[in-house]
C-alpha atoms as an extended CHARMM CRD file, in Angstrom:
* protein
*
       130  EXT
         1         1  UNK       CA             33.7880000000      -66.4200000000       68.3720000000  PROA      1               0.0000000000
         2         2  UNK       CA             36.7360000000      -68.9190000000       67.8420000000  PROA      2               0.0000000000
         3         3  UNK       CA             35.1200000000      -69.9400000000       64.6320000000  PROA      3               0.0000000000
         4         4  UNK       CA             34.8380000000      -66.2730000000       62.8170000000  PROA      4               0.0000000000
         5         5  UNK       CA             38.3010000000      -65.7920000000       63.2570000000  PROA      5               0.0000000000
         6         6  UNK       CA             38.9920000000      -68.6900000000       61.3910000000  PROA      6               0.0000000000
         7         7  UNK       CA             37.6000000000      -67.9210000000       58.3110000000  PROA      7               0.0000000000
         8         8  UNK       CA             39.8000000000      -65.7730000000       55.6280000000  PROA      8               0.0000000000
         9         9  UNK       CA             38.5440000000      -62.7160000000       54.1500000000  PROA      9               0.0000000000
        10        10  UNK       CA             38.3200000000      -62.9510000000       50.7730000000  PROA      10              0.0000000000
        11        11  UNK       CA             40.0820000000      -60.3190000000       48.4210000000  PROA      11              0.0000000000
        12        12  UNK       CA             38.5270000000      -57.5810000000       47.3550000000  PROA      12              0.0000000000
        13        13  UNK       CA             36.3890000000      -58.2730000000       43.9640000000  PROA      13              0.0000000000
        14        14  UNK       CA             38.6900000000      -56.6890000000       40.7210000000  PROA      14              0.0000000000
        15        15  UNK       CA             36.9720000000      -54.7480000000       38.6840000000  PROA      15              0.0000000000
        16        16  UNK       CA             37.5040000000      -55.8740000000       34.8900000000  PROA      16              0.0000000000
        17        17  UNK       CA             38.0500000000      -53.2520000000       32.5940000000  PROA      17              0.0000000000
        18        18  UNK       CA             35.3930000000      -52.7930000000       29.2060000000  PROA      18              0.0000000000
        19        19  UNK       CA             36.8020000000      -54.3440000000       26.5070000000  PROA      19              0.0000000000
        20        20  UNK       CA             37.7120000000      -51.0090000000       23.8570000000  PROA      20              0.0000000000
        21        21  UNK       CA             35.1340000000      -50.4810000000       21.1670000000  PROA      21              0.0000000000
        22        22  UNK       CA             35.8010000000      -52.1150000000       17.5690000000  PROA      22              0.0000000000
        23        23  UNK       CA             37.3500000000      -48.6290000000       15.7190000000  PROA      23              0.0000000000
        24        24  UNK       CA             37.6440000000      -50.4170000000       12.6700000000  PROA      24              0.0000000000
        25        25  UNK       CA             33.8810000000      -49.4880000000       11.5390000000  PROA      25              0.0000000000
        26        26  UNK       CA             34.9510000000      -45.6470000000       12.7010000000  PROA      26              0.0000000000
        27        27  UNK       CA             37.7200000000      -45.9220000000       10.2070000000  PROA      27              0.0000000000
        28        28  UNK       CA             35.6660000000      -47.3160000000        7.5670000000  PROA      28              0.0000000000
        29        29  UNK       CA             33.2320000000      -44.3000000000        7.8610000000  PROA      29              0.0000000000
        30        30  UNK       CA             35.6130000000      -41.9940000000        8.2520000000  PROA      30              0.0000000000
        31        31  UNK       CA             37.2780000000      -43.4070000000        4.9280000000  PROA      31              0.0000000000
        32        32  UNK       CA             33.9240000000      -43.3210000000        3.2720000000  PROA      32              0.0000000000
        33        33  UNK       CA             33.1660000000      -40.2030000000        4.0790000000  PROA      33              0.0000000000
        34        34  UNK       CA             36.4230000000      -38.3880000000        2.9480000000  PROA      34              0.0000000000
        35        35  UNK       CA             36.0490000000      -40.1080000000       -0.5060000000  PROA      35              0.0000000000
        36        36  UNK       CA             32.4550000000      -39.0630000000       -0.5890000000  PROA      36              0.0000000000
        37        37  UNK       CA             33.7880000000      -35.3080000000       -0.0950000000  PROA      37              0.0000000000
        38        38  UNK       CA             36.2790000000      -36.3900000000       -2.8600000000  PROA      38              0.0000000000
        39        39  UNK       CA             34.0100000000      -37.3040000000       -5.7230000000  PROA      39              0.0000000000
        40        40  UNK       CA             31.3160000000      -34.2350000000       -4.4840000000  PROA      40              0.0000000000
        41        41  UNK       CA             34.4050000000      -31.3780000000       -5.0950000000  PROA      41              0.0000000000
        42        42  UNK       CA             32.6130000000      -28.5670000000       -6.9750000000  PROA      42              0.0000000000
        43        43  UNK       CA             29.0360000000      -29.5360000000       -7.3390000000  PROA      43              0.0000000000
        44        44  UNK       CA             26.1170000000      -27.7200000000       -5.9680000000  PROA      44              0.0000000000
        45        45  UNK       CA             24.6590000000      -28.3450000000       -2.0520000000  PROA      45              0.0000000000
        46        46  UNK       CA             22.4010000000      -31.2310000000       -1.8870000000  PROA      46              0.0000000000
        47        47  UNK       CA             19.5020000000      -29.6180000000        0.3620000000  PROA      47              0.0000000000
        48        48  UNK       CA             19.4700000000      -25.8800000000       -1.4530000000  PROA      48              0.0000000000
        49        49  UNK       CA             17.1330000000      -23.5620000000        0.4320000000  PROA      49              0.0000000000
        50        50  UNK       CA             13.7010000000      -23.9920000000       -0.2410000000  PROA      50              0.0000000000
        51        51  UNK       CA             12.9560000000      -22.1120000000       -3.4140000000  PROA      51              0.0000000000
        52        52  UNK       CA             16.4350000000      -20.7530000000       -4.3430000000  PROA      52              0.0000000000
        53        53  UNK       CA             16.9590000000      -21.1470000000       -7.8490000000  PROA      53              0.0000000000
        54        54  UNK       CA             20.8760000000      -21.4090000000       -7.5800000000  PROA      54              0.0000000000
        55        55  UNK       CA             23.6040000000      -20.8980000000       -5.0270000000  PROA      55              0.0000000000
        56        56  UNK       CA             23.8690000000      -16.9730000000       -5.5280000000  PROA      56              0.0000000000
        57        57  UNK       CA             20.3560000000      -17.0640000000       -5.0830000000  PROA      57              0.0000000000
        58        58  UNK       CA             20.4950000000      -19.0910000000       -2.2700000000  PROA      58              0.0000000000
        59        59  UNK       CA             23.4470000000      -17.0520000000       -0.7670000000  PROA      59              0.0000000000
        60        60  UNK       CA             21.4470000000      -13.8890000000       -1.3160000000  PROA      60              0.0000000000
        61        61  UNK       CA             18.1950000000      -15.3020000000        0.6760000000  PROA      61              0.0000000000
        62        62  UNK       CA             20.7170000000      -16.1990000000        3.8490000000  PROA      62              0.0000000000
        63        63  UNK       CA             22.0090000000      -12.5140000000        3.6710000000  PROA      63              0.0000000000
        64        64  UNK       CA             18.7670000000      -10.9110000000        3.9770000000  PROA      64              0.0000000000
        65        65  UNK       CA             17.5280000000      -13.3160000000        6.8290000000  PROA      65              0.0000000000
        66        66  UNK       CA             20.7250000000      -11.8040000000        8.6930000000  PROA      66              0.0000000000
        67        67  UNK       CA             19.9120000000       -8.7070000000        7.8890000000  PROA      67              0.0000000000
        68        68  UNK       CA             16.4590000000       -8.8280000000        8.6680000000  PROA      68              0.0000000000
        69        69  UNK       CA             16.9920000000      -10.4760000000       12.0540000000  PROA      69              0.0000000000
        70        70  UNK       CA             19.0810000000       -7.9080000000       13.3730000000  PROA      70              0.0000000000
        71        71  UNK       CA             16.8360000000       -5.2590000000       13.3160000000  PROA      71              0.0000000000
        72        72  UNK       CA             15.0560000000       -6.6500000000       16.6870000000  PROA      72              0.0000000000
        73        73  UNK       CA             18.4170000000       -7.2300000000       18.0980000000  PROA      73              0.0000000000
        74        74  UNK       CA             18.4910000000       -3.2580000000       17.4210000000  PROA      74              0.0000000000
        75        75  UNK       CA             15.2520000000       -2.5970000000       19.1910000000  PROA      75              0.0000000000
        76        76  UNK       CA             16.4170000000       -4.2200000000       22.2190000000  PROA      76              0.0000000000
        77        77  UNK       CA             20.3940000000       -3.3870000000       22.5970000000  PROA      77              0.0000000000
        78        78  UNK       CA             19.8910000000        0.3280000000       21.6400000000  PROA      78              0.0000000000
        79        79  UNK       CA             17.4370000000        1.4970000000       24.6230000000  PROA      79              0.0000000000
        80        80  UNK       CA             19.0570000000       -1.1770000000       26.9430000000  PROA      80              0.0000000000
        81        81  UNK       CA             23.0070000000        0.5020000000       26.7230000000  PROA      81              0.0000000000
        82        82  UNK       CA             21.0490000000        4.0610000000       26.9270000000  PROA      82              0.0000000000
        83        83  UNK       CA             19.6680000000        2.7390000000       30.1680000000  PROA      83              0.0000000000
        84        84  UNK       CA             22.9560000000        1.2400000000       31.2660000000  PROA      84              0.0000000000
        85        85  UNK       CA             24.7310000000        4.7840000000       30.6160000000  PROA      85              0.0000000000
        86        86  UNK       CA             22.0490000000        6.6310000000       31.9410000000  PROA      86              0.0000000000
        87        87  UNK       CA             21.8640000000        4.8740000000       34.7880000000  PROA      87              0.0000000000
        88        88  UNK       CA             26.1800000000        5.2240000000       35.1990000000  PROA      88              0.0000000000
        89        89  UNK       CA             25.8750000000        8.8160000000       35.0030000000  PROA      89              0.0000000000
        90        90  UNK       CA             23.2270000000        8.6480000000       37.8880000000  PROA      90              0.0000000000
        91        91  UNK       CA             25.5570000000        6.8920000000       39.9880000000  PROA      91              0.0000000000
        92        92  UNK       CA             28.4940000000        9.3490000000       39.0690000000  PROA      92              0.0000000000
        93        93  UNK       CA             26.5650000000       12.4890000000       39.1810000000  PROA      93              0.0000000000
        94        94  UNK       CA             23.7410000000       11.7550000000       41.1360000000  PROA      94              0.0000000000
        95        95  UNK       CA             20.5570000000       12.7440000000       39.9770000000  PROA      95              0.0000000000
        96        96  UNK       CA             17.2810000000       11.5470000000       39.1520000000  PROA      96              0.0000000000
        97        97  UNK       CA             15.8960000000        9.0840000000       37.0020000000  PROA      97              0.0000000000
        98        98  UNK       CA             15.9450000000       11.7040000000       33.9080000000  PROA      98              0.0000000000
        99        99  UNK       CA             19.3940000000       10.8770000000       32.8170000000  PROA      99              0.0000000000
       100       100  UNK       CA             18.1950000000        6.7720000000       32.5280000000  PROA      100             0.0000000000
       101       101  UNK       CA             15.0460000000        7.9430000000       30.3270000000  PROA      101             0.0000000000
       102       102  UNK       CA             17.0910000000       10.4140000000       28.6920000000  PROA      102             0.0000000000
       103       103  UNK       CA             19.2250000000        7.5510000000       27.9290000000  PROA      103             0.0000000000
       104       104  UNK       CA             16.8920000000        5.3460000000       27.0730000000  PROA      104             0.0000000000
       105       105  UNK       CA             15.1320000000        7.7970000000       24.5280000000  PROA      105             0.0000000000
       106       106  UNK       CA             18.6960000000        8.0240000000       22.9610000000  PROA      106             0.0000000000
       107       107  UNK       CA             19.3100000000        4.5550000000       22.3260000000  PROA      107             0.0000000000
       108       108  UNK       CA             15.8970000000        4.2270000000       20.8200000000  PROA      108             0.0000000000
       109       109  UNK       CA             17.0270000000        6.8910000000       18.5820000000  PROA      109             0.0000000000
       110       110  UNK       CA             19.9630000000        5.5620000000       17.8830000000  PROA      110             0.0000000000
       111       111  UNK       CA             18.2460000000        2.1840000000       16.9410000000  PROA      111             0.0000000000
       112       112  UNK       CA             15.9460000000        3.7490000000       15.0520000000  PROA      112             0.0000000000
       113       113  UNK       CA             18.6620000000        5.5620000000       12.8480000000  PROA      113             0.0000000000
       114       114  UNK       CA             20.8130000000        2.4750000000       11.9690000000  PROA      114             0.0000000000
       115       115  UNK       CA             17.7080000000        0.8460000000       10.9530000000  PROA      115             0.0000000000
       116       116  UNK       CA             16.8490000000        3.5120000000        8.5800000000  PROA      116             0.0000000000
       117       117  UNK       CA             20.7190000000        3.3180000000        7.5630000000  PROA      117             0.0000000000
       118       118  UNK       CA             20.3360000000       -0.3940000000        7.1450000000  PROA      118             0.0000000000
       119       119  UNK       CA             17.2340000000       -1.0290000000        5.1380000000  PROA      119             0.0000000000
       120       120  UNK       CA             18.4080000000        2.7180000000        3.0530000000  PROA      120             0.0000000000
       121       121  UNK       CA             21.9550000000        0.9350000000        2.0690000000  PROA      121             0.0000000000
       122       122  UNK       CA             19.7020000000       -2.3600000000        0.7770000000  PROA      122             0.0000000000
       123       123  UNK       CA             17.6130000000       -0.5870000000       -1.0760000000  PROA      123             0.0000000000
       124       124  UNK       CA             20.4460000000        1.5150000000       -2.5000000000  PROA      124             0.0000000000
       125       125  UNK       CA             22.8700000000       -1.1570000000       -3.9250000000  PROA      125             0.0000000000
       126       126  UNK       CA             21.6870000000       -3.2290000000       -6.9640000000  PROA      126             0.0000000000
       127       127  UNK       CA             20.8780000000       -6.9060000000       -5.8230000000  PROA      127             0.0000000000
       128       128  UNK       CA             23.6020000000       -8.6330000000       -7.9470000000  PROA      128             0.0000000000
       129       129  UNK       CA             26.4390000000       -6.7470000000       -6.3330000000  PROA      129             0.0000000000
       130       130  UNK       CA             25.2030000000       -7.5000000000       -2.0590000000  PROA      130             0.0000000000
C-alpha cells in the first residue's frame, strides 16, 4: 500500500481551446456581396414569378394569392370566435348549448359576408389601380 502512495497524481488534463475560424473569407463574401447589391441598384428581380410579364404584373399575382388565401382563414376563424363567445355567454349566463350554435351560425355568417365584401371590392376596382 506503501507503494500507491508514492506515486503523484498527475494534473488534471487542460482542455485546449478551438483555434477561431479564418473570418477573412466571411469578409470577402460579405464585401462581394454588398458590391453585387451595388452594381444590381434598379434592375428587375432575377427569379420573376413564373409567367409574370413585368414587376407590376408580378406584384399583382402576389396580391391576389393573399387575397385568395385568406378566404379559408375566414371559414375557419369566423365560426371558431362565434363558438368561443357563445360558449362565454354559456358560462356567464348559463344556458344550453344554443347560445354556442347560435354563435357559431353567426360567425359563419359573418365569414360568409366579408367574403362576399372581399371578392365584391376586387371585382369592383379596375386591375391597374389594386
Amino acid at each position: 500500500m506503501a507503494d500507491n502512495d508514492d506515486r503523484e497524481e498527475a494534473p488534471p488534463a487542460r482542455r485546449e481551446l478551438p483555434e477561431p475560424p479564418d473570418l477573412a473569407p466571411v469578409h470577402e463574401l460579405r464585401k462581394r456581396l454588398r458590391q453585387d447589391r451595388r452594381d444590381r441598384a434598379g434592375q428587375p428581380p432575377a427569379f420573376p414569378l413564373a409567367g409574370a410579364r413585368s414587376e407590376e404584373e408580378a406584384g399583382r399575382q402576389v396580391r391576389d394569392i393573399g387575397a385568395y388565401t385568406i378566404i379559408p382563414m375566414m371559414m375557419l376563424v369566423g365560426p371558431a370566435i362565434g363558438y368561443l363567445l357563445g360558449v362565454g355567454v354559456e358560462r356567464v349566463l348559463g344556458g344550453k348549448p344554443w347560445v354556442s350554435l347560435a354563435g357559431i351560425l353567426w360567425g359563419l355568417f359573418a365569414a360568409f359576408r366579408q367574403i362576399y365584401l372581399l371578392l365584391k371590392r376586387r371585382a369592383e376596382k379596375p386591375r391597374d389601380n389594386f
